[in-house]
C-alpha positions as CSV (number, residue, x, y, z in Angstrom):
1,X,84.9,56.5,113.7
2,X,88.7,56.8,113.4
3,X,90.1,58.3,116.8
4,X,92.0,61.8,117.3
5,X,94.0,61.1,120.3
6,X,95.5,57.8,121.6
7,X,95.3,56.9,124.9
8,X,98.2,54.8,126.3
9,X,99.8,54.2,129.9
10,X,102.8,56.0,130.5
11,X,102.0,58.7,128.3
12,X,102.6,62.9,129.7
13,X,99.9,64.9,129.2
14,X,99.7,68.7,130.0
15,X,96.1,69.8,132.3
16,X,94.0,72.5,130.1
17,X,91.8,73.5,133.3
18,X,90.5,72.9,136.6
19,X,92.7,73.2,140.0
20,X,95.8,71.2,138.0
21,X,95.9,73.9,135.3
22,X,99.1,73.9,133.3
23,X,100.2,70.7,135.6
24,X,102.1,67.7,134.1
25,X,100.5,64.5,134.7
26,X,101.1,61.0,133.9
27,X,98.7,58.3,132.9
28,X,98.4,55.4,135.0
29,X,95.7,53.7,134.2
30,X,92.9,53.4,131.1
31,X,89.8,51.3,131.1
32,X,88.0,51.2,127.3
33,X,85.5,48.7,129.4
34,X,84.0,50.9,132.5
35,X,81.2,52.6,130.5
36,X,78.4,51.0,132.4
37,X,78.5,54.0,135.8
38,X,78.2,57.0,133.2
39,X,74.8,55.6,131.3
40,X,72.6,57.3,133.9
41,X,74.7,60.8,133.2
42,X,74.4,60.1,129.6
43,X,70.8,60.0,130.1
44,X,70.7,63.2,132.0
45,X,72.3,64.5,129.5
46,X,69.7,63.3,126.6
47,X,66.7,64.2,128.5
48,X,67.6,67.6,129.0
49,X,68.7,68.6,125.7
50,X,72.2,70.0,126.5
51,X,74.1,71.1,123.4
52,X,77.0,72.3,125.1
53,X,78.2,70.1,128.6
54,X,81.6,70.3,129.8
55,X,82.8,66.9,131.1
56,X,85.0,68.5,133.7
57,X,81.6,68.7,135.8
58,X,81.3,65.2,136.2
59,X,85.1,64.1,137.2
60,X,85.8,62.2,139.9
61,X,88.6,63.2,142.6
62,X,89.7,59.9,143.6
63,X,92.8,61.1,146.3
64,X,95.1,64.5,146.2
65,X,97.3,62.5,143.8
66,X,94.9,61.3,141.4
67,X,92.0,62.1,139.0
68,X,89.9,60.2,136.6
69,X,89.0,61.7,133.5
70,X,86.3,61.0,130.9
71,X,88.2,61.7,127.3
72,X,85.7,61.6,124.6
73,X,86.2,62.0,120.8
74,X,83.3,64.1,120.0
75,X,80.0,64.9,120.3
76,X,77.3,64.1,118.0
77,X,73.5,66.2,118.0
78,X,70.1,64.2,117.6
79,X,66.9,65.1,117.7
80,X,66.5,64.1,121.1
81,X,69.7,66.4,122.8
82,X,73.7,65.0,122.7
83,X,75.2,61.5,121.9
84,X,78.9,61.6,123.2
85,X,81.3,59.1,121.6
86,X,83.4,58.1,125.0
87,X,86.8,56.6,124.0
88,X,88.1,56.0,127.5
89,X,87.8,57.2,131.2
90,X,91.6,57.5,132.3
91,X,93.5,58.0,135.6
92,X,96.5,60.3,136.1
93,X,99.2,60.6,138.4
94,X,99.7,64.3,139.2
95,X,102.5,65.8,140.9
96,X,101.7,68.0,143.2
């Protein structure tokens, strides 16, 4: 599965919704490893048969000056409801 987007420290990205719209942010941190708090969602999200499930629902507001984000690459139907392919959960800087 080759990715779309890379995710790197340092890098500017531009918010597409939420309270931050249209804000600059900055990413300070990236963790490819922390995948184990969001099984339980991902079950949620299998036994109820969701096709379409915006992650913004499930971000976390850490402090006024940071958010962590769940980036995925895409999302894949089964039988049983949505597989999501999670590349990394990120957190970014946002000036305010």
């Amino acid at each position: 599965m080759p990715f779309k987007r890379f995710v790197e420290i340092g890098k500017v990205a531009l918010v597409n919704y939420g309270k931050n719209y249209e804000k600059l942010v900055v990413i300070v941190d990236a963790s490819l490893n922390d995948f184990d708090r969001f099984k339980l969602m991902l079950a949620k999200i299998k036994r109820a048969g969701v096709v379409r499930q915006e992650l913004a629902k499930f971000k976390k507001e850490v402090a006024d000056w940071e958010i962590i984000f769940l980036i995925y690459d895409e999302q894949k139907l089964s039988g049983k409801g949505v597989i999501w392919h999670f590349l990394s959960i990120v957190k970014l800087a946002i000036q305010l």
